[in-house]
TITIFI-847165 format. One record per residue (C-alpha): z negated, x, y; residue in one letter; residue number from 1. Coordinates in Angstrom, 1 decimal. Layout:
N
PT      pz      px      py  type  seq
PT       Z       X       Y     A  NUM
...
//
This chain:
282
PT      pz      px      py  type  seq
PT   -18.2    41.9    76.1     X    1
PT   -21.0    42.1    73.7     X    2
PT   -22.2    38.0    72.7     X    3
PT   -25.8    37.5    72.4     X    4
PT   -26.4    34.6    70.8     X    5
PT   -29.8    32.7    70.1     X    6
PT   -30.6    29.8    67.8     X    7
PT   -32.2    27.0    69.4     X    8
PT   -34.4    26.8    66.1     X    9
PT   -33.6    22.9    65.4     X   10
PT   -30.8    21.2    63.5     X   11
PT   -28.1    23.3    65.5     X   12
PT   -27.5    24.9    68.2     X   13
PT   -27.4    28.3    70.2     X   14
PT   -27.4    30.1    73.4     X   15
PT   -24.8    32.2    74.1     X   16
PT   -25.6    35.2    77.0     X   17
PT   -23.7    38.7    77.4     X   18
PT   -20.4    36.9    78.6     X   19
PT   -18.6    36.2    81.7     X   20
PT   -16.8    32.5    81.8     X   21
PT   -15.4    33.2    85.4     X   22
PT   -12.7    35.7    83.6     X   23
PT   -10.2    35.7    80.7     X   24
PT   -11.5    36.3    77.4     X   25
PT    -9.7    38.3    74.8     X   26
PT    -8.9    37.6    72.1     X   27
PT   -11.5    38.9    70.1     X   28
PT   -13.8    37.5    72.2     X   29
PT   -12.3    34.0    71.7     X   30
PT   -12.7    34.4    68.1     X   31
PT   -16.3    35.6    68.2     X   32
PT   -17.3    32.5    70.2     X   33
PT   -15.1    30.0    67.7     X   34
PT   -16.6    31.8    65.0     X   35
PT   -20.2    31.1    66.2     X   36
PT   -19.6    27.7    67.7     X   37
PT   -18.5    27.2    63.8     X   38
PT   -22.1    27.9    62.8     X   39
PT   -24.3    26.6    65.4     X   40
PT   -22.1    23.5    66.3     X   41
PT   -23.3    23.6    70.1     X   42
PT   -23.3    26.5    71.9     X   43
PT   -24.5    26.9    75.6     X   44
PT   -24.0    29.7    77.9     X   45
PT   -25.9    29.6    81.2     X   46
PT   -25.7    31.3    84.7     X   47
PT   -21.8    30.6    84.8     X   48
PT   -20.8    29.9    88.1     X   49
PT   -17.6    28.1    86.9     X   50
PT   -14.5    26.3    88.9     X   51
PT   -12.6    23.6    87.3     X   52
PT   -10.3    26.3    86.9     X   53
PT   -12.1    28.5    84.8     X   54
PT   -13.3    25.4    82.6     X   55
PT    -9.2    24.4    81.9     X   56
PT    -9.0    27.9    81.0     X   57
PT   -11.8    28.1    79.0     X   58
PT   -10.6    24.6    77.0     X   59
PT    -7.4    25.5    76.7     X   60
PT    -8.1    29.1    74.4     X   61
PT   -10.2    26.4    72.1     X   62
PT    -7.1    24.4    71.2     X   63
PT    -5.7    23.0    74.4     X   64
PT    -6.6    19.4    76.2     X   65
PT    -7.4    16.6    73.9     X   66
PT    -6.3    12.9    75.4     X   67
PT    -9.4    11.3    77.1     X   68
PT    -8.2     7.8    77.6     X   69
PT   -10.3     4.8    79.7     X   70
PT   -12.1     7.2    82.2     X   71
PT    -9.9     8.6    85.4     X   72
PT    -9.8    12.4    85.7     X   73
PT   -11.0    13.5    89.2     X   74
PT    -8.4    14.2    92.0     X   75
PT    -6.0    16.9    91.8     X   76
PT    -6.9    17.1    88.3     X   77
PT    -5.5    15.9    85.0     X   78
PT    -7.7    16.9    82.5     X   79
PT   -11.3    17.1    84.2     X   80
PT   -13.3    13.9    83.8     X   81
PT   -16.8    13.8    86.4     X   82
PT   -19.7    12.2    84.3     X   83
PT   -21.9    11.3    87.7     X   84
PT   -24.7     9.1    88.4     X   85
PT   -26.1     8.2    91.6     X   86
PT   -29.8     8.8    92.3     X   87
PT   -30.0     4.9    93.3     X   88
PT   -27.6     4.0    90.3     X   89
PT   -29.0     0.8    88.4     X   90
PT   -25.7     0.4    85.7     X   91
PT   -27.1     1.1    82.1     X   92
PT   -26.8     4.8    81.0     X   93
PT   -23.3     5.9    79.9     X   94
PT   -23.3     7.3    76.5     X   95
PT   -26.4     6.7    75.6     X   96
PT   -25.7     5.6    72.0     X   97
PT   -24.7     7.9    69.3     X   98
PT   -21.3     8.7    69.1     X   99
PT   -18.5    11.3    68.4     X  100
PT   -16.3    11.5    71.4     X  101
PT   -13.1     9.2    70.7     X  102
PT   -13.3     8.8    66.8     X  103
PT   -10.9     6.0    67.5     X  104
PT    -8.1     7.9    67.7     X  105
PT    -5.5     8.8    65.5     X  106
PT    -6.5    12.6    65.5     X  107
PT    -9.8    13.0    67.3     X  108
PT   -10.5    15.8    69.3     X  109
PT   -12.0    18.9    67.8     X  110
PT   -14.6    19.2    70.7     X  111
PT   -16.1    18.6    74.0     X  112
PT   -16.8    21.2    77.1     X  113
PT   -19.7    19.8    79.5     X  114
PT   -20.6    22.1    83.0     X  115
PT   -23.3    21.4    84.6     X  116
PT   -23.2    20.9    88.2     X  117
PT   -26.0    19.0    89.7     X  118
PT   -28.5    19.0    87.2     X  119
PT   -32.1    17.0    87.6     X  120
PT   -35.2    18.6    87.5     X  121
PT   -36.1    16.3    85.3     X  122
PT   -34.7    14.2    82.3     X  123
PT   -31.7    14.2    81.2     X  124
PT   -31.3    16.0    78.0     X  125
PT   -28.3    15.5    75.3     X  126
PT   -29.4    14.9    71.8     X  127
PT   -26.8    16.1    69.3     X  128
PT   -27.4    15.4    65.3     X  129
PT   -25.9    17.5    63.0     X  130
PT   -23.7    15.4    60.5     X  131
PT   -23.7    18.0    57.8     X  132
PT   -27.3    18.5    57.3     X  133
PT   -27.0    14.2    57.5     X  134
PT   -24.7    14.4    54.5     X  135
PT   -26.7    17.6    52.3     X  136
PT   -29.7    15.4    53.1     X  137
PT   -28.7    12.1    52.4     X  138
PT   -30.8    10.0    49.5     X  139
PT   -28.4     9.7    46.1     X  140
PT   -28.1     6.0    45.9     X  141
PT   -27.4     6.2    49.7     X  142
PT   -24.4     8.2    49.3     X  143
PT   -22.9     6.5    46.6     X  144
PT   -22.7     3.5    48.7     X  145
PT   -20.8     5.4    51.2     X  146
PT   -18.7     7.9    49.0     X  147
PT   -15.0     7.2    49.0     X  148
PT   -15.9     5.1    52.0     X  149
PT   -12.8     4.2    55.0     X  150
PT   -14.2     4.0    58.2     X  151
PT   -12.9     1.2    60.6     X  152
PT   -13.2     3.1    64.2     X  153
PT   -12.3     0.8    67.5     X  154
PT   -13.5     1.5    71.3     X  155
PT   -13.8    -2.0    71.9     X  156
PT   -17.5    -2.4    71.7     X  157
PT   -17.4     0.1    75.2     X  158
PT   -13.9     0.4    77.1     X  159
PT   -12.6    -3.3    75.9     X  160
PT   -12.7    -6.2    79.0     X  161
PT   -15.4    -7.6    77.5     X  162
PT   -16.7    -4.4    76.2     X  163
PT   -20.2    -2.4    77.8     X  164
PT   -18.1    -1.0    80.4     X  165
PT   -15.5    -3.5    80.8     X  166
PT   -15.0    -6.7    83.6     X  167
PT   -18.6    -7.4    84.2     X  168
PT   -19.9    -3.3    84.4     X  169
PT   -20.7    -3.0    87.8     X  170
PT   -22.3    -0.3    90.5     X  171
PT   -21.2     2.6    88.4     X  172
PT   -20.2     5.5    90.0     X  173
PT   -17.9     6.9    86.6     X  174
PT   -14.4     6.2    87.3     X  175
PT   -13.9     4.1    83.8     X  176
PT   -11.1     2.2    83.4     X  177
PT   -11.2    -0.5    80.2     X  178
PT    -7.9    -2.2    78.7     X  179
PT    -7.0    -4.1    76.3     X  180
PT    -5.8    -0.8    74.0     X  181
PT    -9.7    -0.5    73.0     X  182
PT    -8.9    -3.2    71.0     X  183
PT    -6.6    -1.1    68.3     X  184
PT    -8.4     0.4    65.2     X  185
PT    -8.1     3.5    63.3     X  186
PT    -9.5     4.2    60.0     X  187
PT   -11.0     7.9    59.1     X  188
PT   -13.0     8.8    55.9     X  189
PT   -17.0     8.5    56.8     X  190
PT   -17.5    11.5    54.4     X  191
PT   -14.9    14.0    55.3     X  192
PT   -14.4    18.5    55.2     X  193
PT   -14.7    20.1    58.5     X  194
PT   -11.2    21.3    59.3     X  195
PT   -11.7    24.6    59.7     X  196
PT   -15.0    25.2    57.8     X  197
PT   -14.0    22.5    54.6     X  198
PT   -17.9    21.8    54.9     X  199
PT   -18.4    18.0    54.1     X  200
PT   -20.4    15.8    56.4     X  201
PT   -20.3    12.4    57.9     X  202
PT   -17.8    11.4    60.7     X  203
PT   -18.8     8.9    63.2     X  204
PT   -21.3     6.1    63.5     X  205
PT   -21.9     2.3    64.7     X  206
PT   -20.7     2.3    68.0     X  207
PT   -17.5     3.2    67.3     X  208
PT   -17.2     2.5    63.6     X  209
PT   -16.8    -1.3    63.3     X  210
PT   -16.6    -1.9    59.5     X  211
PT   -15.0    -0.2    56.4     X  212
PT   -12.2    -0.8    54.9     X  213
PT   -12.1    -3.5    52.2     X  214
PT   -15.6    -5.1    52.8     X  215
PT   -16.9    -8.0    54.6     X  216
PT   -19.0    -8.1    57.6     X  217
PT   -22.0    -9.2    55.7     X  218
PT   -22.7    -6.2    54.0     X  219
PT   -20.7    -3.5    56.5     X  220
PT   -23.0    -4.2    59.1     X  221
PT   -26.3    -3.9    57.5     X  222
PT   -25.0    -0.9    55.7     X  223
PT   -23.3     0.5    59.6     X  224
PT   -27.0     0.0    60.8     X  225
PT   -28.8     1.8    57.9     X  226
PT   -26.4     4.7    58.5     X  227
PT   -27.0     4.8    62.3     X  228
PT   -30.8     5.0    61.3     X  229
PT   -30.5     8.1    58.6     X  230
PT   -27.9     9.8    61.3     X  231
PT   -30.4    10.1    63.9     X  232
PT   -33.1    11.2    62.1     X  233
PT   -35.1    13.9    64.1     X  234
PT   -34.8    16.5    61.7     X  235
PT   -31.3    16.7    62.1     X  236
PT   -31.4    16.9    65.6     X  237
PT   -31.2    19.5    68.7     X  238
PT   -32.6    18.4    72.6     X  239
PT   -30.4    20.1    74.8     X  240
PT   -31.8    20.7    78.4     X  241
PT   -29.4    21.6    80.9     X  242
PT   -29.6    24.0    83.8     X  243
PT   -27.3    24.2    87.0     X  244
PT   -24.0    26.6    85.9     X  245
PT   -24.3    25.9    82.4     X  246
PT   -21.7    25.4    79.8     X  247
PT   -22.0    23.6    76.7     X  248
PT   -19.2    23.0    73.8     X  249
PT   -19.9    21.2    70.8     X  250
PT   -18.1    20.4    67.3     X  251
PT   -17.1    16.4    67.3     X  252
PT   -16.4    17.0    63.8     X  253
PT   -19.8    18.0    63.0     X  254
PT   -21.9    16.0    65.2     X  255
PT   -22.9    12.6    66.9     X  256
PT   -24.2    13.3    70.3     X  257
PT   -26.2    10.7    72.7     X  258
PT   -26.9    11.0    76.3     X  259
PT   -30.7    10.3    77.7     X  260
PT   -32.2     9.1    80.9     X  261
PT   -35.3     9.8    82.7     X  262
PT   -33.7    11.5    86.1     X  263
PT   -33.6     8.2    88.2     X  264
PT   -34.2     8.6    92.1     X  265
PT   -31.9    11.8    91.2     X  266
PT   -27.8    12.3    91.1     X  267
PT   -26.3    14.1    88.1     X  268
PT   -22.9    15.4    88.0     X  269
PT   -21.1    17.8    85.3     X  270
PT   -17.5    17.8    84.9     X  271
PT   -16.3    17.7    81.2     X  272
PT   -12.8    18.3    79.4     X  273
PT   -11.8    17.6    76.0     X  274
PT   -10.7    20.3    73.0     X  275
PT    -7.5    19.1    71.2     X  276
PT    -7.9    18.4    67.3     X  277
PT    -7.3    21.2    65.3     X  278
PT    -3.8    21.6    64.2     X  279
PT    -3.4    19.8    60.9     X  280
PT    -6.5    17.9    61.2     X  281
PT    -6.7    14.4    59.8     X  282
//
């Protein structure tokens, strides 16, 4: 298979034609799509008419299944999760805040598959932000604040009892299960080398980062919310507009994604999995 690949021409991003999801890939082929997924950080490849067969397969040549804890996979499978909404759904917008996917963990997953199943003709879009170009760009006096810098990470903001999708979310079609175990923290360095790449950029953001290590609420949470701001900033950004039978991976290491709205009075369903962290990531 020959890859023909096309930059989205923002902060990351590429389309990814010539290929055939629905089969094996070698293992060159493998390594051609890692190596560009390294580059563009999001890669989507349309027109694949994929089972939830073919999408396991297609995690598992990435790095295997990462743990996806607080949301029930669907039936008859154990690591495909349904991210649904209802056309007459009225529950606030899952994942609609920035956010790498489970940065609480203790080794957080190297990336995220997404297949589109029934996509809206309108709205909808995921916003990704690419956490390099955040750090390359980043104001001097801004990064010395944060240089050096332990991250406090914690789900308990979303999957906690009393969290956004705890004891009082109601009408949601997501299967999401909260506990008390979104109460546990793990710390990770906000300014951190990529893995597999060793190209610095910034890990996480408010949400899921609740503090840093060794300072007081009073000035982590002004400083969490200033991050949040320069994180976000358009020009480090890509709007990703899905299609029916599309695929999209994307680097959690690299980026903050956020999803977006705009589709009501229409249902929505893709099925997603999760790529294990690299081996020997921290």
């Amino acid at each position: 298979m020959t890859l023909h690949i096309t930059p989205s021409g923002q902060a990351c991003g590429a389309r990814v034609t010539g290929i055939d999801l629905t089969r094996p890939l070698d293992a060159a082929t493998i390594a051609d799509i890692r190596a560009a997924w390294l580059d563009h950080h999001v890669l989507a490849f349309p027109d694949q008419r994929m089972s939830d067969d073919d999408l396991e397969r297609f995690t598992a040549a990435f790095g295997g299944f990462g743990d996806d804890p607080f949301i029930k996979p669907i039936p008859g499978r154990e690591h495909v999760i349904a991210v649904k909404r209802r056309a007459d759904e009225t529950a606030p917008l899952f994942a609609e805040n920035w956010h790498s996917d489970w940065s609480f963990q203790a080794h957080p997953p190297a990336g995220t598959c997404l297949f589109g199943i029934t996509i809206p003709p309108v709205g909808g879009n995921t916003e990704f932000a690419n956490q390099h170009t955040a750090l390359d760009a980043m104001p001097a006096d801004l990064r010395a604040r944060v240089e050096g810098l332990q991250a406090i990470h914690s789900a308990r903001g979303g999957y906690a009892p009393s969290g956004m999708y705890g004891a009082k979310d109601q009408g949601r079609s997501m299967d999401i299960r909260s506990g008390d175990e979104a109460l546990a923290t793990q710390r990770h360095p906000f300014i951190r080398a990529h893995p597999e790449t060793g190209r610095q950029g910034l890990f996480g953001c408010a949400g899921y980062i609740i503090g840093f290590d060794g300072m007081d609420d009073a000035e982590a949470v002004p400083l969490i919310v200033e991050l949040l701001q320069w994180q976000g900033r358009e020009e480090f950004r890509y709007s990703h507009a899905w299609e029916p039978d599309m695929l999209v991976m994307w680097d959690n290491r690299s980026l903050l994604h956020r999803a977006t709205g705009g589709y009501d009075g229409h249902d929505r369903l893709l099925h997603r999995t999760t790529i294990a962290a690299w081996e020997g990531q921290a």
